[in-house]
PyMOL Python script that loads the backbone (N, CA, C, O; Angstrom):
from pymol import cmd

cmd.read_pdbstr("""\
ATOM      1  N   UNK A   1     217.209  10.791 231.650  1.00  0.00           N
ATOM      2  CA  UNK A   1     216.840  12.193 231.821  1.00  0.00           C
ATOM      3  C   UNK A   1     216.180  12.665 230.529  1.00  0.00           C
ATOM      4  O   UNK A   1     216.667  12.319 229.453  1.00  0.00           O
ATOM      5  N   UNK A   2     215.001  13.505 230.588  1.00  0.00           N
ATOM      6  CA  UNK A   2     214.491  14.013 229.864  1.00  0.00           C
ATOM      7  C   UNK A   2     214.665  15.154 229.065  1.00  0.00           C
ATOM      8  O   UNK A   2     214.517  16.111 229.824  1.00  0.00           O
ATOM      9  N   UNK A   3     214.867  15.493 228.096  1.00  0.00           N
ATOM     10  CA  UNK A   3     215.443  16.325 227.213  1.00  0.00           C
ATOM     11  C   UNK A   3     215.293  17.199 227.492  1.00  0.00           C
ATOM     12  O   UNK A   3     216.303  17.896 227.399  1.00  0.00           O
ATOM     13  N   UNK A   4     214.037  17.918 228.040  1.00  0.00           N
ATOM     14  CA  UNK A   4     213.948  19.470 228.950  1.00  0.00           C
ATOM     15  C   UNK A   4     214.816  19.306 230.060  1.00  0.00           C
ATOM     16  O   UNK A   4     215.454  20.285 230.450  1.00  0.00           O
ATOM     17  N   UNK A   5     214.923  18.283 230.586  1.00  0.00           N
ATOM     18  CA  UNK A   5     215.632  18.133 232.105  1.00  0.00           C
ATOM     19  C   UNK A   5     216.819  18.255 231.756  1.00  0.00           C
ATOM     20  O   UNK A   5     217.487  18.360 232.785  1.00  0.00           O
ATOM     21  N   UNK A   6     217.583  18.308 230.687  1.00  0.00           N
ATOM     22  CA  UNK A   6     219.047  18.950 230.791  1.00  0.00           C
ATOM     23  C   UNK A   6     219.631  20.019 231.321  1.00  0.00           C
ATOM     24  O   UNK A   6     219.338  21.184 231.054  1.00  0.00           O
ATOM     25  N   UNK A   7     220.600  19.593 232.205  1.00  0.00           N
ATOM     26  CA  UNK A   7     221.311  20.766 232.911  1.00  0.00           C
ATOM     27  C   UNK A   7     222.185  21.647 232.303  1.00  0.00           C
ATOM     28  O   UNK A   7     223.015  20.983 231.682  1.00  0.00           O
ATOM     29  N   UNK A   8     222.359  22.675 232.208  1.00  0.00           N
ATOM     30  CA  UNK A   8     223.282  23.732 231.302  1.00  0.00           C
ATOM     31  C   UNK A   8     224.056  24.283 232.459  1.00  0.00           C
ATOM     32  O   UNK A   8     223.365  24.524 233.449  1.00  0.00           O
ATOM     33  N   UNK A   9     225.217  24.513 232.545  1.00  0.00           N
ATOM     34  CA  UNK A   9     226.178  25.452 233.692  1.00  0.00           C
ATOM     35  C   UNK A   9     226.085  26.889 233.170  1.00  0.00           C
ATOM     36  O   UNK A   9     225.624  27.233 232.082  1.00  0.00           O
ATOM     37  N   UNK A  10     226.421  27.398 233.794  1.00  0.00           N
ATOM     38  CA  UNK A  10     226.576  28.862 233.901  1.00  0.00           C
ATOM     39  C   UNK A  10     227.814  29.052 232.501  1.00  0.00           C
ATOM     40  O   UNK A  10     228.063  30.181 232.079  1.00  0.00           O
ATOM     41  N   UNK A  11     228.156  28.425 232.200  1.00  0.00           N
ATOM     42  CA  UNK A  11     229.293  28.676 231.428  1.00  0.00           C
ATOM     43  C   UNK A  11     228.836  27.668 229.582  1.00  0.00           C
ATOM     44  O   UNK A  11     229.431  27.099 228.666  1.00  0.00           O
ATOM     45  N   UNK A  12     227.398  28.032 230.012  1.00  0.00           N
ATOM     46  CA  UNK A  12     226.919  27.346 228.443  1.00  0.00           C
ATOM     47  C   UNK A  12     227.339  28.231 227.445  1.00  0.00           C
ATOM     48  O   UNK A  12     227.361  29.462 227.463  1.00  0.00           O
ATOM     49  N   UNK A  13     227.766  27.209 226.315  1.00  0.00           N
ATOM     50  CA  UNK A  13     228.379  27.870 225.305  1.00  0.00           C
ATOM     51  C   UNK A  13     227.259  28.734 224.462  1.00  0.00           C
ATOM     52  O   UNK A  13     226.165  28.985 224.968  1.00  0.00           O
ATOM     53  N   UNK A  14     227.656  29.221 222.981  1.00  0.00           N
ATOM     54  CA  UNK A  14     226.514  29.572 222.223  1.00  0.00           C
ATOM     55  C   UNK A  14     225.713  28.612 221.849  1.00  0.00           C
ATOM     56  O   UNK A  14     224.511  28.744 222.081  1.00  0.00           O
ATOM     57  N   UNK A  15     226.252  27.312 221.120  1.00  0.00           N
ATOM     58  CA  UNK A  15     225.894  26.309 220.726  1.00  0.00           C
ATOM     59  C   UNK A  15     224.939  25.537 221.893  1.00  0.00           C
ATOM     60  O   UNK A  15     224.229  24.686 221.359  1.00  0.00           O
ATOM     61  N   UNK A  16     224.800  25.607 222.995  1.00  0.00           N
ATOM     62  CA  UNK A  16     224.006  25.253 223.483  1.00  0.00           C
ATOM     63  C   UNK A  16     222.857  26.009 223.847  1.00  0.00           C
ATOM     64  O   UNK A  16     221.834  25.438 224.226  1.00  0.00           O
ATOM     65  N   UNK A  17     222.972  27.696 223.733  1.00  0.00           N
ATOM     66  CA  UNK A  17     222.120  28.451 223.617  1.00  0.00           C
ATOM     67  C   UNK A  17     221.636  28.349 222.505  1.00  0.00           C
ATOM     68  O   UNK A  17     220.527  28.771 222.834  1.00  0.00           O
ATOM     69  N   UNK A  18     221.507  28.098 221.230  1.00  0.00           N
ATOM     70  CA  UNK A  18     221.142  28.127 220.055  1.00  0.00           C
ATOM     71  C   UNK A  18     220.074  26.599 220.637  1.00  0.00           C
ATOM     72  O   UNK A  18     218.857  26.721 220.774  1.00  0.00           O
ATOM     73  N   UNK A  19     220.682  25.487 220.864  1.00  0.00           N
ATOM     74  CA  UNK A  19     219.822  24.364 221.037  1.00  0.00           C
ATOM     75  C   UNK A  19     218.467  23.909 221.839  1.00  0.00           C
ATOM     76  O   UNK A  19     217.542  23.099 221.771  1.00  0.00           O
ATOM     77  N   UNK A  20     219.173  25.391 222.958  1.00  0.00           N
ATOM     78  CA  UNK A  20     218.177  25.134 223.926  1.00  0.00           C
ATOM     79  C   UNK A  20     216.318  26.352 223.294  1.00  0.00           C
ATOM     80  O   UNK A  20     215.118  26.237 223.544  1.00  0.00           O
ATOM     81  N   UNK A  21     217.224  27.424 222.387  1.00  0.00           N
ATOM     82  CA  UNK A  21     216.261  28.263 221.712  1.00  0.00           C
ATOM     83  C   UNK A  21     215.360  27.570 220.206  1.00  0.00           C
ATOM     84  O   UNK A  21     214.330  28.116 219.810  1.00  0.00           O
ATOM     85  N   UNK A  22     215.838  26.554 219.636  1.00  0.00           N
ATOM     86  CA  UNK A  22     215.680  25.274 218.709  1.00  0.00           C
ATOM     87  C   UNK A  22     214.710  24.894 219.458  1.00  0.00           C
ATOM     88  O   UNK A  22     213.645  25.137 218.891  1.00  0.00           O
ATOM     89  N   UNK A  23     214.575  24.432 220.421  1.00  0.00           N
ATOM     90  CA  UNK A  23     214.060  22.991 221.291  1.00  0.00           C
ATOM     91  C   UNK A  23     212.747  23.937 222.069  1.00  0.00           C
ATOM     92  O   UNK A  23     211.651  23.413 222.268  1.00  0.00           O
ATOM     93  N   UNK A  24     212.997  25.170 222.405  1.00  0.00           N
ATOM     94  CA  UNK A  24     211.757  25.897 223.088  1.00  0.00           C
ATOM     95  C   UNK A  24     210.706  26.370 221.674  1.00  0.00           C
ATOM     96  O   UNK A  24     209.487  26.540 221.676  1.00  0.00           O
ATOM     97  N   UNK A  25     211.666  26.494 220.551  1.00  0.00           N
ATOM     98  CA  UNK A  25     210.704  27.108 219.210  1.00  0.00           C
ATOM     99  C   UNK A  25     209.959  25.920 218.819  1.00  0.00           C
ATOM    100  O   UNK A  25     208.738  25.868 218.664  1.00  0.00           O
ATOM    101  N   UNK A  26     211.012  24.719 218.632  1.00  0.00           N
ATOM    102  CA  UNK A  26     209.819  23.852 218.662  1.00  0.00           C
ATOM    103  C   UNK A  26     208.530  23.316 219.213  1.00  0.00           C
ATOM    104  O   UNK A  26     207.565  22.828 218.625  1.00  0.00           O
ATOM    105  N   UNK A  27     208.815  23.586 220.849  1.00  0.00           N
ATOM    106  CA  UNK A  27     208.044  23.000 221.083  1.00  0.00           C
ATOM    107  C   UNK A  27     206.692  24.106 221.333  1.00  0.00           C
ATOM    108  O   UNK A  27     205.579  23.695 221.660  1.00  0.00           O
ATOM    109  N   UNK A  28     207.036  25.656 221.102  1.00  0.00           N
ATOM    110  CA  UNK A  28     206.282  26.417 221.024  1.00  0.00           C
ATOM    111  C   UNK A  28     205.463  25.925 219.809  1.00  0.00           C
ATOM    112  O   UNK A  28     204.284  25.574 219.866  1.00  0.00           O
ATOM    113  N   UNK A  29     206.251  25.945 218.681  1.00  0.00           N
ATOM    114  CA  UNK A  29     205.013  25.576 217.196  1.00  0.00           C
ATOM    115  C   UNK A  29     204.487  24.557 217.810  1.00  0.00           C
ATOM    116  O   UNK A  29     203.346  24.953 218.048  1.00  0.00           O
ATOM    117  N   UNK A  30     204.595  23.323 218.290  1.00  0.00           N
ATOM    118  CA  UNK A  30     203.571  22.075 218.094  1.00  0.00           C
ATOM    119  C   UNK A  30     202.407  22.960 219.137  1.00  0.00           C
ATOM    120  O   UNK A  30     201.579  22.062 219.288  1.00  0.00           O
ATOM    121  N   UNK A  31     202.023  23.799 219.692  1.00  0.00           N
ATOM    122  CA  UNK A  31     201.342  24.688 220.476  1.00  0.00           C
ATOM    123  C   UNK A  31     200.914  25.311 219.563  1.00  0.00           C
ATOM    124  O   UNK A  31     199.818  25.782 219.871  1.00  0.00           O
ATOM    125  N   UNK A  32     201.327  25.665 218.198  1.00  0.00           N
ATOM    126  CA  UNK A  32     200.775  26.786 217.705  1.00  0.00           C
ATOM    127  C   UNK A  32     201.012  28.290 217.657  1.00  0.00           C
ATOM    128  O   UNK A  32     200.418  29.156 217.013  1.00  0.00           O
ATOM    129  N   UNK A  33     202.342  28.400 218.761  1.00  0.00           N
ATOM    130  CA  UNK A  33     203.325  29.694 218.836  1.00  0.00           C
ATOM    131  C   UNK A  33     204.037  29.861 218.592  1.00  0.00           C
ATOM    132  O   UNK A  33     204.932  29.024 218.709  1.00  0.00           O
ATOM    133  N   UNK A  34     204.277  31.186 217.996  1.00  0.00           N
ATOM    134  CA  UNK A  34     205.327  30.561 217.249  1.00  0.00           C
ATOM    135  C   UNK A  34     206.179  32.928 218.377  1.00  0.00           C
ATOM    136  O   UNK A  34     205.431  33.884 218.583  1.00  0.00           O
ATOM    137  N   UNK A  35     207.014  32.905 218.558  1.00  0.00           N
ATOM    138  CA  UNK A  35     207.521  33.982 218.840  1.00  0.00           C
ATOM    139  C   UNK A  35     208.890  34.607 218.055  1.00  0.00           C
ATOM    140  O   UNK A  35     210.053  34.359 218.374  1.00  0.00           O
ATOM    141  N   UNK A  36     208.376  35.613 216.779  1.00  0.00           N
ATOM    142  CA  UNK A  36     209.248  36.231 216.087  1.00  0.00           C
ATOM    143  C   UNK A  36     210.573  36.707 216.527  1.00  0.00           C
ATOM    144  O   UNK A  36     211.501  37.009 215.776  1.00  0.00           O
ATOM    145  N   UNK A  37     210.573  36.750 218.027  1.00  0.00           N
ATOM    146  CA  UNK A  37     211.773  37.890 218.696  1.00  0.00           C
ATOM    147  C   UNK A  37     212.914  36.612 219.280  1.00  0.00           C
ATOM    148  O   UNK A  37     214.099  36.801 219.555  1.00  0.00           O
ATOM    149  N   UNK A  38     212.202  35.374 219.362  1.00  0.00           N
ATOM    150  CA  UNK A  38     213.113  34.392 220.001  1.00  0.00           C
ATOM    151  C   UNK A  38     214.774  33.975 219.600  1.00  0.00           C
ATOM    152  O   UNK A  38     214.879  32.974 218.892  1.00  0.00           O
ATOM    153  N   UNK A  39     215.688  34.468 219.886  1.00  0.00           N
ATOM    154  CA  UNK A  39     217.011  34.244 219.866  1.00  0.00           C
ATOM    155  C   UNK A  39     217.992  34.143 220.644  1.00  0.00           C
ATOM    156  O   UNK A  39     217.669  33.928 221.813  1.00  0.00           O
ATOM    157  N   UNK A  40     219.037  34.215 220.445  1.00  0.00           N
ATOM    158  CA  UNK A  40     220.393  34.105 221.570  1.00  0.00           C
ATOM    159  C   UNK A  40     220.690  35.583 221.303  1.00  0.00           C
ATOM    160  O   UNK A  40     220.820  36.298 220.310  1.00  0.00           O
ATOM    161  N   UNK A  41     220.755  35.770 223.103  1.00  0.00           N
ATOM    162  CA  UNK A  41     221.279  37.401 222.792  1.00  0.00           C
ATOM    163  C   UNK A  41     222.491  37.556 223.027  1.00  0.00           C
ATOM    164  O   UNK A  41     223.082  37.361 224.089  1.00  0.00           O
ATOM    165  N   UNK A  42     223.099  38.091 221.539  1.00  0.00           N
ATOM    166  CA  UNK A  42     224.461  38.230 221.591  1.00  0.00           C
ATOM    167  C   UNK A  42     225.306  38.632 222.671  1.00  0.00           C
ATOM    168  O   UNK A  42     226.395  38.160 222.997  1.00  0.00           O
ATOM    169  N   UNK A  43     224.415  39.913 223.371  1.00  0.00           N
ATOM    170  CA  UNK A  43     225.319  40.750 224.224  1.00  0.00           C
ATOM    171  C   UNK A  43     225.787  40.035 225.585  1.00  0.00           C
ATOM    172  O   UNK A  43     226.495  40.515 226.470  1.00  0.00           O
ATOM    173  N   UNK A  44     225.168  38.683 225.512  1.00  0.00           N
ATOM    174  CA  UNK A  44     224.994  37.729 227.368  1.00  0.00           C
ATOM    175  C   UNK A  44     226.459  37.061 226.543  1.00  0.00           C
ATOM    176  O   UNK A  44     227.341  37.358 227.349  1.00  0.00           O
ATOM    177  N   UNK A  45     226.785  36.713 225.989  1.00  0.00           N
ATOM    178  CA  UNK A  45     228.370  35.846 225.667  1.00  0.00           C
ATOM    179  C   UNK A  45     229.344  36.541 225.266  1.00  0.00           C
ATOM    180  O   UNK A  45     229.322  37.564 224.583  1.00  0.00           O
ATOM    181  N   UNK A  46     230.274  35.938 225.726  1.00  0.00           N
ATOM    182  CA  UNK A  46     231.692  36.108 225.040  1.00  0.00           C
ATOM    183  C   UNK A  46     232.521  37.408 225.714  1.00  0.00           C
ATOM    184  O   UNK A  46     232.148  38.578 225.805  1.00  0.00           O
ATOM    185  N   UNK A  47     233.369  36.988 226.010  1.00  0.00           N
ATOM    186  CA  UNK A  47     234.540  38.523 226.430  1.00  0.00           C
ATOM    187  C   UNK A  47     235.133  38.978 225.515  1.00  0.00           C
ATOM    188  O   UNK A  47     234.762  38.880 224.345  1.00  0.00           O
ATOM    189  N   UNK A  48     236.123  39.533 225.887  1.00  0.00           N
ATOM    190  CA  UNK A  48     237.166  40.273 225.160  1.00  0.00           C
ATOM    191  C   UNK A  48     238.352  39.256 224.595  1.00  0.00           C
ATOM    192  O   UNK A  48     239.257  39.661 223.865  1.00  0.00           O
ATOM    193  N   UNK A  49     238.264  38.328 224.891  1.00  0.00           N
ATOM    194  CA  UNK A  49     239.210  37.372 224.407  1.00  0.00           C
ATOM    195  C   UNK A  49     238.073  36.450 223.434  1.00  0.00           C
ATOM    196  O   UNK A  49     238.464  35.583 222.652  1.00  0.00           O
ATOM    197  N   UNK A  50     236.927  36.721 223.585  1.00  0.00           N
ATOM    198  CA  UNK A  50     235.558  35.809 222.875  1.00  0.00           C
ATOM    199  C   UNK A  50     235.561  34.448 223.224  1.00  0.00           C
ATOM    200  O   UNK A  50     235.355  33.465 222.513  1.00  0.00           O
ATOM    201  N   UNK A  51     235.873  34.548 224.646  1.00  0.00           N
ATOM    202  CA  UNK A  51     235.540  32.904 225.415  1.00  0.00           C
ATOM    203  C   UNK A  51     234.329  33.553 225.461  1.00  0.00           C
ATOM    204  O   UNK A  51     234.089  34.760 225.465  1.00  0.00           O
ATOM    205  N   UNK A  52     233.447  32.407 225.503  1.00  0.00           N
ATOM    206  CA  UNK A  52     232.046  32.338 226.391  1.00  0.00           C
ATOM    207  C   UNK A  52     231.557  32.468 227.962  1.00  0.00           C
ATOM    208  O   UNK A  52     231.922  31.493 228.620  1.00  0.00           O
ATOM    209  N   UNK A  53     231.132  33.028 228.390  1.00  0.00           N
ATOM    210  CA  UNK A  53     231.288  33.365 229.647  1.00  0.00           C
ATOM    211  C   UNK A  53     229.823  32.709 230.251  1.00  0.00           C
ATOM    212  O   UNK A  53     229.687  32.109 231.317  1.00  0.00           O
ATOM    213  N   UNK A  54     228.846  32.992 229.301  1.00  0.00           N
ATOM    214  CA  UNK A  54     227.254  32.481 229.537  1.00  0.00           C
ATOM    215  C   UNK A  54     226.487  32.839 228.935  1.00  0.00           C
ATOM    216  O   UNK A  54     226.446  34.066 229.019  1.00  0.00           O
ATOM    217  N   UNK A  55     225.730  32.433 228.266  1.00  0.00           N
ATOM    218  CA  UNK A  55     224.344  32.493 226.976  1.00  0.00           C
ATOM    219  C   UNK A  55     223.033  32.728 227.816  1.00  0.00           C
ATOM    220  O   UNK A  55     222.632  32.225 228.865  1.00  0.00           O
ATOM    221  N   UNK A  56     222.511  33.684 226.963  1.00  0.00           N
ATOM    222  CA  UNK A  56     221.083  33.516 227.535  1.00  0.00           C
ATOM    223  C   UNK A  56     220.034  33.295 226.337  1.00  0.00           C
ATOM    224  O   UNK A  56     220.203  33.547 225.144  1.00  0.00           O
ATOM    225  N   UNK A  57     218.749  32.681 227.064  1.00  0.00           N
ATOM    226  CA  UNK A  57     217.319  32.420 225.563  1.00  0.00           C
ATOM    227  C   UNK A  57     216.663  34.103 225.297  1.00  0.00           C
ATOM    228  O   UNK A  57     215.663  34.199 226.008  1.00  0.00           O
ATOM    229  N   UNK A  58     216.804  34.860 224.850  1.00  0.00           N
ATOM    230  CA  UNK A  58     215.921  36.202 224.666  1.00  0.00           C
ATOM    231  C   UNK A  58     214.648  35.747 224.207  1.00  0.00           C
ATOM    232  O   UNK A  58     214.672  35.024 223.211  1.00  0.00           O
ATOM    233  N   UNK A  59     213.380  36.054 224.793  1.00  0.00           N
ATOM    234  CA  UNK A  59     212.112  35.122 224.449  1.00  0.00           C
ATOM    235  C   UNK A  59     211.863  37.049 223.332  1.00  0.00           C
ATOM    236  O   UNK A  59     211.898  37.105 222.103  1.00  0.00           O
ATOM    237  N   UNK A  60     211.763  37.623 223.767  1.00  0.00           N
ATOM    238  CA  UNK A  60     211.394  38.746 223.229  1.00  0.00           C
ATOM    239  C   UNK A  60     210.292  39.276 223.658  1.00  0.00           C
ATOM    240  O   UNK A  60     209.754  39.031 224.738  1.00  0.00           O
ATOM    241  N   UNK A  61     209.844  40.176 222.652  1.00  0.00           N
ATOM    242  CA  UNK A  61     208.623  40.728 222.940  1.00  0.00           C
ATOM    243  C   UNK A  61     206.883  40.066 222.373  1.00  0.00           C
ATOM    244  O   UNK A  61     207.001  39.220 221.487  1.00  0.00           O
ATOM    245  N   UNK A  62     206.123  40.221 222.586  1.00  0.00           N
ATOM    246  CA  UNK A  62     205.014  39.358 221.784  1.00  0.00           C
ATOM    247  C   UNK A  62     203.667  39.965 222.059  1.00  0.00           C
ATOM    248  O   UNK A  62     203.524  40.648 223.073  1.00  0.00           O
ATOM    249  N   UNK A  63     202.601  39.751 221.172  1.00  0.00           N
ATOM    250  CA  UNK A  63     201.787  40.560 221.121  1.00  0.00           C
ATOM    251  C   UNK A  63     200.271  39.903 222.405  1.00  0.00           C
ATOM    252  O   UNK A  63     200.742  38.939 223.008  1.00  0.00           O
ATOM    253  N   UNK A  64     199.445  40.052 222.670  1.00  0.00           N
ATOM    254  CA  UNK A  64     198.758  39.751 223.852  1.00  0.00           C
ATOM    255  C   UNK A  64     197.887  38.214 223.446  1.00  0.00           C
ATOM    256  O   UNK A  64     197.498  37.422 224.304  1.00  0.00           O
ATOM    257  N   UNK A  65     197.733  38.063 222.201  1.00  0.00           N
ATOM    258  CA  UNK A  65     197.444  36.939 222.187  1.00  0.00           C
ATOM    259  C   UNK A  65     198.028  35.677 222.284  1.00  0.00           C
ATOM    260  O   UNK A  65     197.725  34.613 222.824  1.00  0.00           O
ATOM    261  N   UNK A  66     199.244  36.226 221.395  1.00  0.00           N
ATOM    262  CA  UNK A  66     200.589  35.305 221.611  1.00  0.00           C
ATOM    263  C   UNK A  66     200.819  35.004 223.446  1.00  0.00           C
ATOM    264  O   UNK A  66     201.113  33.888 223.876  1.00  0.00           O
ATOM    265  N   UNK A  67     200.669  35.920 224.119  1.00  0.00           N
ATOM    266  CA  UNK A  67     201.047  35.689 225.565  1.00  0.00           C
ATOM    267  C   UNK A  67     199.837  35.126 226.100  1.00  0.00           C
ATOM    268  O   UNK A  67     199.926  34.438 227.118  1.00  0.00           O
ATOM    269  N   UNK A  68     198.666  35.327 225.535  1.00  0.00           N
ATOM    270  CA  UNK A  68     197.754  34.494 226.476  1.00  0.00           C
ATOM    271  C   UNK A  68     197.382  32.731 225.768  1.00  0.00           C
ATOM    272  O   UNK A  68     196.654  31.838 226.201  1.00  0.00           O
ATOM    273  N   UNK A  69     198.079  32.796 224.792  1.00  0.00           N
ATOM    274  CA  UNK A  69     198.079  31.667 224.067  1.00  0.00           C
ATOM    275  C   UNK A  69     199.149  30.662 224.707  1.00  0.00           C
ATOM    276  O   UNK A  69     198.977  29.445 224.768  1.00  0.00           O
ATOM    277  N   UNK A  70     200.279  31.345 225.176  1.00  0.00           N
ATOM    278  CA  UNK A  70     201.396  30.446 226.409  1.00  0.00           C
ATOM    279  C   UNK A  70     200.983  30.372 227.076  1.00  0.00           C
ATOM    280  O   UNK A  70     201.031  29.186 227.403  1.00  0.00           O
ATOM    281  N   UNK A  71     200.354  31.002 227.840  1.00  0.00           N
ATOM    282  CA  UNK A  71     199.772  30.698 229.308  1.00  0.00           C
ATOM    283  C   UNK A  71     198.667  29.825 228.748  1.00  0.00           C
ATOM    284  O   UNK A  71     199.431  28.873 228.904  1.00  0.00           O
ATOM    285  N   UNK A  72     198.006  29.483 228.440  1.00  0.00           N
ATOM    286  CA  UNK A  72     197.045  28.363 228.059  1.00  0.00           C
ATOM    287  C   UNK A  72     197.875  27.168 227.730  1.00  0.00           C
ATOM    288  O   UNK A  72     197.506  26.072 228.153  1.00  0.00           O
ATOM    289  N   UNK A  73     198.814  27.258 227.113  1.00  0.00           N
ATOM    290  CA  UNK A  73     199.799  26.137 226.869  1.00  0.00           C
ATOM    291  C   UNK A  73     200.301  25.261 228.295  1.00  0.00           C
ATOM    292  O   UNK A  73     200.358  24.072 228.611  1.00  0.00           O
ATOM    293  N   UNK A  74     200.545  26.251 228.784  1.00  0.00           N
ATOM    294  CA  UNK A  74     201.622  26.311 229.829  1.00  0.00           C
ATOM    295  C   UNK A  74     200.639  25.334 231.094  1.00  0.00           C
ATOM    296  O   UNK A  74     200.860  24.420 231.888  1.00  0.00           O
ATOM    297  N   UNK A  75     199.365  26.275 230.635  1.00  0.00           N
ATOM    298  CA  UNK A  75     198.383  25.744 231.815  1.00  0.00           C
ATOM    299  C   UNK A  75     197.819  24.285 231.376  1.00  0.00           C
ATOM    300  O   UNK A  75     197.634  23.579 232.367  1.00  0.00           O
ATOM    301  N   UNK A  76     197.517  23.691 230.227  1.00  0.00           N
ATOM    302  CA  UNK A  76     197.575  23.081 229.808  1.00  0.00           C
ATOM    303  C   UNK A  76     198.347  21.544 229.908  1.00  0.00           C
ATOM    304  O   UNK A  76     198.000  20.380 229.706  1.00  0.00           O
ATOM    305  N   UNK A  77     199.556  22.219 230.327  1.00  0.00           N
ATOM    306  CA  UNK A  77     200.813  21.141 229.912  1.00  0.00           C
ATOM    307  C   UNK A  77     201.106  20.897 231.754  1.00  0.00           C
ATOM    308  O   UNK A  77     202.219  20.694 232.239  1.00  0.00           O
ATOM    309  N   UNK A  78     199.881  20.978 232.493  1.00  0.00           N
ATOM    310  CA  UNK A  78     200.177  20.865 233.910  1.00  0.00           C
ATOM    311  C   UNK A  78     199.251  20.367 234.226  1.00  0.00           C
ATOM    312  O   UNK A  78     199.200  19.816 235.326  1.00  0.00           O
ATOM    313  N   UNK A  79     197.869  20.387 233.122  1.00  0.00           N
ATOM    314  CA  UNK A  79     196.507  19.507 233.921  1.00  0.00           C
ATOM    315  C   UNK A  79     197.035  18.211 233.644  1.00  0.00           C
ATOM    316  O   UNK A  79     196.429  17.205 234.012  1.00  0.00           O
TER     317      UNK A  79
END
""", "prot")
cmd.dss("prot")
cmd.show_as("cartoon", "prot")
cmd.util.cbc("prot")
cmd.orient("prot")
């Protein structure tokens, strides 16, 4: 299985949210994108006891070149 093809459950920890936001930044730079806002958003994990409940990637916000520069990527990475 291929390293994008990893499956995450609903019950991914932080640490795998952090890896999976690692692994999209990277592969954004070898593209040349790089997205300032990209992190784990705190507020998607953890209860009141601070189990993990489920992580999410926050891509953020980005400016129009940055977004038409993914979509060229994106389109790109499908021819």
């Amino acid at each position: 299985m291929a390293e994008h093809e990893r499956k995450v459950s609903s019950g991914a920890t932080v640490e795998a949210a952090e890896a999976a936001r690692d692994e999209l930044a990277a592969a954004l730079g070898t593209a040349g994108i790089t997205l300032p806002s990209l992190r784990v958003d705190p507020l998607s994990y953890g209860d009141e006891r601070g189990e993990s409940t489920f992580a999410l990637v926050e891509l953020g916000r980005c400016n129009i070149p940055t977004a038409l520069a993914m979509a060229a990527a994106l389109r790109a990475g499908r021819a």
